[in-house]
Every structure is written in structure tokens, then in C-alpha cells.
N, C-alpha and C positions, 0 to 999 in steps of 0.2 A: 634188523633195523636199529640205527644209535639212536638212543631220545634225552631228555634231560631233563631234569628235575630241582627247582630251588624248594628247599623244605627247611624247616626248624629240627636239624638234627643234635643228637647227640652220639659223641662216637661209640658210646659202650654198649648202645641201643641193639637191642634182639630183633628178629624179624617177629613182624604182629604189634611190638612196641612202639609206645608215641616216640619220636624221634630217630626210630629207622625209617631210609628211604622209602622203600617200599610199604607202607604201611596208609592205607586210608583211612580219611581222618571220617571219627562218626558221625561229623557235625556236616551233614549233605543236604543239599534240595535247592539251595538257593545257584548254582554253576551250570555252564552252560547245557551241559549234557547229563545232570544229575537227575537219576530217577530213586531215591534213596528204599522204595518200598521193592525194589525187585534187583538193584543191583549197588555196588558203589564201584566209583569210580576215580583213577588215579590221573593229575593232569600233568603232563608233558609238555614237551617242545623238541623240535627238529633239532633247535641249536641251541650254542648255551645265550649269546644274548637273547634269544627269543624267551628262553627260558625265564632269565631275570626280568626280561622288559612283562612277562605277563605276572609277572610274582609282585612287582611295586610298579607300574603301570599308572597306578590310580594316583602313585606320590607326586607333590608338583616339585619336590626339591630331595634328591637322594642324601642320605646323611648314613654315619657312620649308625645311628642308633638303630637305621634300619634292619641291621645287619645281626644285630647283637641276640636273635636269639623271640623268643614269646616269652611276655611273664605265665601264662600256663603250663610250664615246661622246662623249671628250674634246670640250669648250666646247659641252657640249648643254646645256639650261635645258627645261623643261616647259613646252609651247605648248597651245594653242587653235586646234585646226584650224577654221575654218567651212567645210561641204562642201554642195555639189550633187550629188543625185543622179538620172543620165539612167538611169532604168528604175524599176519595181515591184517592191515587197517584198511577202511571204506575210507576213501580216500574224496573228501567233498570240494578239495582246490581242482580237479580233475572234470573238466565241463561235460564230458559221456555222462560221468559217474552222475552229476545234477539233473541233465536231461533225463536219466533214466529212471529219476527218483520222481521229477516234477518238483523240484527243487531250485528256488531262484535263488540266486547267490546272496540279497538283502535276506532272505528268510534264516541263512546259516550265523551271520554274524550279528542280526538285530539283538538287544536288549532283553527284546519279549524272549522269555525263562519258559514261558507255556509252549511257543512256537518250536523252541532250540531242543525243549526237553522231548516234545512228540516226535519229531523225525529221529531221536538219540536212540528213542525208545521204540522205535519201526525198526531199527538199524541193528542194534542188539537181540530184539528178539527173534531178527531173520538167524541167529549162531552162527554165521558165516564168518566173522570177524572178531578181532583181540581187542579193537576198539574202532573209533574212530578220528580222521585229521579234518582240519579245515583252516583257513587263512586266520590272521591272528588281526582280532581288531584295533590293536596300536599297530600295527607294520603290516602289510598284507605279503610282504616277501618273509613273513616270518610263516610257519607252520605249528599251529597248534593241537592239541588231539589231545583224547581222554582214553585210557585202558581201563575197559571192562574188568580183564583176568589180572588181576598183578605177578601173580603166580609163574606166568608167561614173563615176566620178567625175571632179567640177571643184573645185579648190582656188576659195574665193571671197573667204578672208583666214586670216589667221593673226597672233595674239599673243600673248605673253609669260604664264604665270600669276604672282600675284602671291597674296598673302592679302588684299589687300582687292577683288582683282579680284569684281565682283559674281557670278560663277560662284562662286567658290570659296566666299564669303559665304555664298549663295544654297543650296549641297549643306551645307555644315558646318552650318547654321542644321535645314535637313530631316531631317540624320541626325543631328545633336547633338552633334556634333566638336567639341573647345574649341580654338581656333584660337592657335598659341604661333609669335611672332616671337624667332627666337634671335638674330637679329643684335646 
């Protein structure tokens, strides 16, 4: 399975390192599927704008400063993981898969953190799965999903974002972001 990933990378970055793709960040609890005392957890997207539209989502105007990187993480810039994924996800866009959970489709995408994090945490400890997907709360045609194992990942490239990057195009155009180059 391809997934994607916008992170604060750096290129020279190790795996386990802050600014490799693959690396979860320590600072967990507060995401939709984060249960940080038993697992952590890397978040994804099906596509790349799904990707970016959940990474600045929250912005009401895209700018170039978004892009530039975290001050916790000297000469980082805002990357484009491409990822491989070796294993299965529960699959919660998939209406069997909610019935058979007892799962209403308001309960997967609500706010409530207590609600989103008990079924992450029902769904993990079945070991069944690599992670899990669900509908993305800016686009419901986008696909979002958190990986338990990162491990089960393969980095299969990585680049730069930009504002004309067709990603970033691609989300700002679906959520309606006006897109401002400060340089």
C-alpha cells in the first residue's frame, strides 16, 4: 500500500532521527489515534494532497513560511515522504468494517480524543493490523490512517514542499486555502 507523509525533514537525517520520515515524534496523546502509554503512532495519508491538506488544515491562508521547516529542528524545510506499506490496515471508510465494530461513522472523525483514542486502542490491541484508515475530516474523499509499526514501512522517496508543488496546489484548491508567497 503507497501512503504519504508531510513531516519537518532533514536530508542527512538517520532513521530513529528527528527529521527522518519515518521517525515518531515523542510528543503524542493529543491525535486522533494516539495512545502514547502503549504505542506510538506515525500519521499518513492515501494521497499526497490528503497529505498536506491534514498537515496545515488548521491554516486559514497557506504561505511560504509554512513550509520552511520547525524552529525545533534547525535547517529542517517541510518534506513529502512517499511510503510503502508491508502489512494491513482496518479499514474504518469501509461500512462492514463499522457495523461490525458498532461503530457510527460520527464517532470515527468527532473531535472527542477520549472517543477516537478507545476504538484506536480496541483496534491495536486485536494485533491484527499495521494500523488503521479512516475518512479525513477536511475531505471525506481523502483517506487518513495512523501506522502502529513504522517499521513495516519503506521510505520510496522524499521531496521538498513548495507552493507550487502539485500537492500543495492540489489540497489548497479542495479546502480553498489562498495560497500567499512572502518571499
Amino acid at each position: 500500500m503507497r501512503l504519504y507523509r508531510v513531516y519537518a525533514g532533514i536530508a542527512s537525517a538517520s532513521p530513529g532521527r528527528a527529521g527522518h520520515p519515518l521517525t515518531v515524534s515523542p510528543v503524542q496523546g493529543a491525535g486522533r489515534i494516539d495512545n502514547p502509554g502503549r504505542y506510538g503512532v506515525l500519521y499518513v495519508a492515501d494521497t499526497q494532497p490528503a497529505a498536506v491538506g491534514e498537515r496545515f488544515g488548521d491554516l486559514r491562508v497557506w504561505s511560504t513560511s509554512m513550509l520552511a521547516g520547525r524552529p525545533y529542528l534547525p535547517g529542517s524545510r517541510m518534506m513529502l515522504a512517499v511510503l510503502r506499506l508491508d502489512g494491513a490496515v482496518c479499514d474504518l471508510d469501509d461500512p462492514d468494517e463499522l457495523s461490525r465494530r458498532g461503530l457510527r461513522p460520527s464517532r470515527v472523525v468527532t473531535r472527542d480524543r477520549e472517543t477516537t483514542q478507545r476504538w484506536a486502542r480496541e483496534i491495536h490491541d486485536e494485533a491484527a493490523y499495521a494500523g488503521v484508515r479512516w475518512w479525513s475530516f477536511w475531505n471525506p474523499d481523502w483517506g487518513s490512517a495512523g501506522v502502529w509499526h513504522p517499521a513495516r514501512l519503506t521510505v520510496v522517496g522524499s521531496e521538498p514542499l513548495t507552493l507550487a508543488h502539485p500537492a500543495v496546489t492540489g489540497a489548497a484548491m479542495a479546502l480553498d486555502r489562498p495560497l500567499r508567497d512572502e518571499r
